[in-house]
Wavefront OBJ file of the C-alpha trace (Angstrom):
o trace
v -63.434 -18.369 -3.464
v -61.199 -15.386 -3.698
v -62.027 -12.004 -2.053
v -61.990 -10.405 -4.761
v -64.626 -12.977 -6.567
v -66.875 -12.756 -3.479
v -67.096 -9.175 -3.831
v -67.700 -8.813 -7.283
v -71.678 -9.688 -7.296
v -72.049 -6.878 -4.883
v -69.886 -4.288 -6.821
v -72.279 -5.306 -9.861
v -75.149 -4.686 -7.761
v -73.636 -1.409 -6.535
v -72.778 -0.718 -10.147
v -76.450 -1.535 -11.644
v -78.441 0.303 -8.674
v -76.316 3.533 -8.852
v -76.865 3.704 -13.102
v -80.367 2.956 -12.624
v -80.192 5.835 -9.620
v -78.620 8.561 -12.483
v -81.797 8.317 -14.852
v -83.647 10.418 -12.658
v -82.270 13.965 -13.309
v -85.537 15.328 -13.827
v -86.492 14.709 -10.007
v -83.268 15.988 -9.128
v -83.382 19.361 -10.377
v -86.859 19.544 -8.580
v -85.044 18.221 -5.270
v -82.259 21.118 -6.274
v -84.658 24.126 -6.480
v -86.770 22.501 -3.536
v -83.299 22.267 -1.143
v -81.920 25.466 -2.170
v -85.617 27.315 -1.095
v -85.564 24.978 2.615
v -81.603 26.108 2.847
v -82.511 29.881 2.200
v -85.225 29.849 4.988
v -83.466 27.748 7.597
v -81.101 30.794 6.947
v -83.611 33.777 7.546
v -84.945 32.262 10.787
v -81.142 32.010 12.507
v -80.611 35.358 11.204
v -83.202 36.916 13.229
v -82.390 34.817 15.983
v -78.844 35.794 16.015
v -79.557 39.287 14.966
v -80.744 39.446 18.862
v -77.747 38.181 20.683
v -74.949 35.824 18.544
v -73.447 35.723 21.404
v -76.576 33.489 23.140
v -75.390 30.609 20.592
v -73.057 27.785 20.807
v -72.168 27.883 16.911
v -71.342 31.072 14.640
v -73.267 32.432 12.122
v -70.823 30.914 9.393
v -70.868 27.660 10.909
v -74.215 27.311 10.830
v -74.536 28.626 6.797
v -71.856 25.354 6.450
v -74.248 23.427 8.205
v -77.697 24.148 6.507
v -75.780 23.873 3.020
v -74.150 20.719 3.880
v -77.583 19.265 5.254
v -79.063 20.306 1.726
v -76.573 19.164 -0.657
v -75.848 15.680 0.933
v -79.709 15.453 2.449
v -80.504 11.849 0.341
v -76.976 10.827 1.517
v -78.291 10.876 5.217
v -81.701 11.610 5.612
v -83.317 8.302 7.492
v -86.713 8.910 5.696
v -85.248 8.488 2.446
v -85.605 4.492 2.395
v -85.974 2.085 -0.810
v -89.658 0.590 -1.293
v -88.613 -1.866 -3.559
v -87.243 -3.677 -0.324
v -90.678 -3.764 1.575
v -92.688 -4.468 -1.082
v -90.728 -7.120 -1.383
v -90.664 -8.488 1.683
v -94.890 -7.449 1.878
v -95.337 -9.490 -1.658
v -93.296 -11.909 -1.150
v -90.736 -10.834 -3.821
v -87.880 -11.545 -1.317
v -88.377 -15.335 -2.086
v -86.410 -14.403 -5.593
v -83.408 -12.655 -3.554
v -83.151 -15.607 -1.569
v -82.402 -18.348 -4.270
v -79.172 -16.331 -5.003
v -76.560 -17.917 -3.743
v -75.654 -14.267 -2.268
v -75.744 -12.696 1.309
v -79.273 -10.935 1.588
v -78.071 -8.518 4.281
v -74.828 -7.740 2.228
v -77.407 -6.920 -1.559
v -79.800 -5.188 0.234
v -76.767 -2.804 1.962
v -75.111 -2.207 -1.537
v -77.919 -1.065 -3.092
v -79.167 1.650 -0.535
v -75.375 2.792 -0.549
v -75.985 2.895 -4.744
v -79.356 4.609 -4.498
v -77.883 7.250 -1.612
v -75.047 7.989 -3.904
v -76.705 8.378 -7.060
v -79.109 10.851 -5.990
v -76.564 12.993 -4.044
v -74.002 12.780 -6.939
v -77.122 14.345 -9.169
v -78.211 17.055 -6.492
v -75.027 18.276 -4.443
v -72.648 19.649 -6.801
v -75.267 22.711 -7.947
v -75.833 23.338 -4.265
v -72.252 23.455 -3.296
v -71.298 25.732 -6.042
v -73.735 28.450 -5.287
v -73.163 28.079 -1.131
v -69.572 28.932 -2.260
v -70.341 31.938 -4.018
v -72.571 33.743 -1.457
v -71.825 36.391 0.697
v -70.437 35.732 3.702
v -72.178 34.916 6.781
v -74.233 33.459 4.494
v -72.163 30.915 2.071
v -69.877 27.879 2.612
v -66.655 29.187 3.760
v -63.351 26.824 3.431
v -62.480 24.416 5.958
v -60.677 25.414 8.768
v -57.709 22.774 8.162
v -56.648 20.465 5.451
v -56.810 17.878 8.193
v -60.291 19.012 9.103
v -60.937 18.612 5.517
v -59.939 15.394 5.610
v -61.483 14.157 8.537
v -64.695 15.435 7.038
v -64.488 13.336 4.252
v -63.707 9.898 5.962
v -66.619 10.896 8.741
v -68.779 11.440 5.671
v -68.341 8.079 4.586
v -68.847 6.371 7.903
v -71.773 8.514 8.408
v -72.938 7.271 5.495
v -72.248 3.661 6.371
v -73.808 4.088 9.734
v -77.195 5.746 8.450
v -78.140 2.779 5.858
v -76.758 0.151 9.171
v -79.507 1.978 10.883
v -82.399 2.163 7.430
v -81.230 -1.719 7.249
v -83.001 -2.691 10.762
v -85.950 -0.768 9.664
v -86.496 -2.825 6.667
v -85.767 -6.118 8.814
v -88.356 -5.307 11.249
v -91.064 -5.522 8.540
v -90.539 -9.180 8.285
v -92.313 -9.137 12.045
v -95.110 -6.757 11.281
v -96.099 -7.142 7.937
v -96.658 -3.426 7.600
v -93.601 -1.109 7.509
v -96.134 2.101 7.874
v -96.316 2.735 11.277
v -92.259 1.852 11.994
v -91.646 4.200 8.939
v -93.560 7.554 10.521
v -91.974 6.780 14.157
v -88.776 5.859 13.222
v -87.580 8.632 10.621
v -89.501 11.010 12.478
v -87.930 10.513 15.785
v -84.395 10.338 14.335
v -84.423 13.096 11.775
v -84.686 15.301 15.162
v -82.517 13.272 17.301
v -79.489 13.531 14.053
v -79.926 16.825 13.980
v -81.817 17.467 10.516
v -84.023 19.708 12.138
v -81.997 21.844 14.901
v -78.497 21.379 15.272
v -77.695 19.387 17.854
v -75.473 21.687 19.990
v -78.429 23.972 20.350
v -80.507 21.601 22.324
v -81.217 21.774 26.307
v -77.543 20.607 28.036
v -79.022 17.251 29.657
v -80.763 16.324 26.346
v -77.657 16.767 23.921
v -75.343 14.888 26.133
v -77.538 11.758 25.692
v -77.861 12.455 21.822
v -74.220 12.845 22.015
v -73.900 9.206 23.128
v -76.387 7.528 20.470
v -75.962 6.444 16.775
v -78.047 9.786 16.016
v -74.583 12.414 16.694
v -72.694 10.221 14.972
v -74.199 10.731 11.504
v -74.265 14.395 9.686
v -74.010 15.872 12.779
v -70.485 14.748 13.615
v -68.385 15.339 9.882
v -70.541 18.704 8.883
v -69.206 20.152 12.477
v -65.780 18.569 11.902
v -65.735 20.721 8.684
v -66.313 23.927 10.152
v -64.080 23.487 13.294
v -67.070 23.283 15.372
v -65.720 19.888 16.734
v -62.017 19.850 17.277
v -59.836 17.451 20.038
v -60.570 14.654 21.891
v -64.246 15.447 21.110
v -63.492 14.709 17.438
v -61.472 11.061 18.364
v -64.166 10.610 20.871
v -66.939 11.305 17.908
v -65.205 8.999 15.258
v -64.571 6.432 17.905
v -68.007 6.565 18.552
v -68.975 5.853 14.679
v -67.373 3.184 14.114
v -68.655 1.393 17.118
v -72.004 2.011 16.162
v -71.162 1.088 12.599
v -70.490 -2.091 14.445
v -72.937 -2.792 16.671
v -75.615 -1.642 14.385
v -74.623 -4.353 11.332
v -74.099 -7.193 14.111
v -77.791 -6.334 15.097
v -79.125 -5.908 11.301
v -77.473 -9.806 10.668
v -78.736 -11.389 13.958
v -82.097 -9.888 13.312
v -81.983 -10.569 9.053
v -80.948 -14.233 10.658
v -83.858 -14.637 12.824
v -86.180 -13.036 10.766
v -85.374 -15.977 7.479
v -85.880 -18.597 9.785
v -89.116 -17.906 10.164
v -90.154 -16.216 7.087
v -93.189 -17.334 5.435
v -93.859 -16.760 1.760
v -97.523 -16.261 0.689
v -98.641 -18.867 -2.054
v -95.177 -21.361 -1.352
l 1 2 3 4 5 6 7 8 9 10 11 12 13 14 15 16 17 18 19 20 21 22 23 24 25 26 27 28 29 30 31 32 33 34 35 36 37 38 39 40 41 42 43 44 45 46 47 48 49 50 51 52 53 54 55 56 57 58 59 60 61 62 63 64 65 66 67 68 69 70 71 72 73 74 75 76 77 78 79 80 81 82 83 84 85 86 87 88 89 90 91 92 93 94 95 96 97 98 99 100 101 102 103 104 105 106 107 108 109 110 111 112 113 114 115 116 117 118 119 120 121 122 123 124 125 126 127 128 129 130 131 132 133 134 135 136 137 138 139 140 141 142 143 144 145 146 147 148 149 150 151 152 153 154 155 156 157 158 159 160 161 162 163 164 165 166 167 168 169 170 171 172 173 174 175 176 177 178 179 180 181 182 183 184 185 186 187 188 189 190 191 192 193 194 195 196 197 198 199 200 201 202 203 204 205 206 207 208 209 210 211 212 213 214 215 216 217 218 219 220 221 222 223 224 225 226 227 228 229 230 231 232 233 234 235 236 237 238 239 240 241 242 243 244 245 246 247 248 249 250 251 252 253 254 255 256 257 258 259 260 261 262 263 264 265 266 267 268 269 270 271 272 273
């Protein structure tokens, strides 16, 4: 079998998953009005903060406007909470007995389709969000980028960031082969690594010894790494260090996903068969 022809059921899978992801343009102008209210705070409270002493922070005012729009407009493209529960009730009902008589990689559908989904919804939401971040009033809006190579660099870290996050989502859905239940590794999971990406603060603005561990995990290398590329906020060896960095967890994180997928089918049992 060709490449090409080995690819093609997961393109149609991509394909199918990212149409079916477009219907929903009703949710997505409530997810617009909803992000553009979270971005508008998030931008009050480091106004007051830096209406004390800017010169107490490790990012600018401007950089940090790029940031909280960025986080807003591409939030379903990264956010670790935003997971697919067709794939545990699946695995729950027993569902995933269907997915394995394909003659098809499980590991390799189940990937496609969160990219799909994540792309769908942030091709329906970021657009708006962008638009209007442009047009504000500086410190306030999305300024340009402070290179073209920046730019560009942005753009590819976006997309390993991307492939990176649903590496990560992927080992969460694995896990609930073992426990049955995908509750309780749902709330500890996303909740522990929405902080630890930097969703919530920033990641420079955490304690020294903290941020240089962060620095270190899978968590930098996600949002946090092309959103400060784009406003110059990571520049150097830090930036080749930081994309070095991605694609070895990109790595490491899919060679655990299909060692764990592996061992988890061995022993899967399917209620009723």
């Amino acid at each position: 079998m060709t490449a090409g022809r080995g690819l093609r059921p997961y393109l149609s899978f991509f394909r199918i998953r990212f149409l079916c992801g477009m219907q929903y343009r009703t949710a997505a102008l409530a997810g617009i009005a909803t992000q553009f209210a979270w971005g508008a705070m998030n931008l009050l409270a480091y106004r007051a903060f830096y209406a004390a002493d800017p010169s107490a922070f490790p990012m600018t005012l401007e950089q940090i406007s790029c940031y909280v729009w960025f986080n807003q407009a591409f939030l379903t493209l990264f956010m670790l909470w935003f997971l697919d529960a067709d794939i545990f009730a699946a695995i729950r009902d027993g569902g995933v007995a269907y997915e394995l008589i394909r003659p098809l990689d499980l590991y390799r559908i189940w990937f496609v389709k969160n990219l799909a989904t994540r792309a769908a919804k942030v091709t329906l939401r970021c657009l708006p969000i962008l638009v209007v971040a442009c047009v504000l009033p500086k410190p306030y809006g999305l300024t340009l980028p402070v290179s073209a190579a920046a730019f560009l660099l942005f753009l590819v870290t976006m997309l390993l960031a991307l492939v990176l996050v649903v590496a990560f989502c992927m080992l969460i859905y694995i896990t609930t082969f073992y426990t049955m239940n995908p509750l309780g590794v749902r709330i500890v999971a996303t909740s522990m690594c929405e902080f630890l990406c930097g969703a919530i603060v920033p990641i420079p603005f955490m304690p020294d010894g903290l941020r240089r561990v962060i620095e270190l995990t899978p968590f930098a290398a996600m949002q946090n790494l092309p959103f400060r590329i784009y406003s110059g906020d990571i520049a150097g060896t830090e930036l080749v260090q930081g994309i070095v960095l991605q694609l070895f967890w990109i790595a490491a994180l899919i060679l655990l996903g299909r060692l764990m997928m592996r061992h988890a089918l061995r022993r899967v049992v399917v209620q009723g068969g």
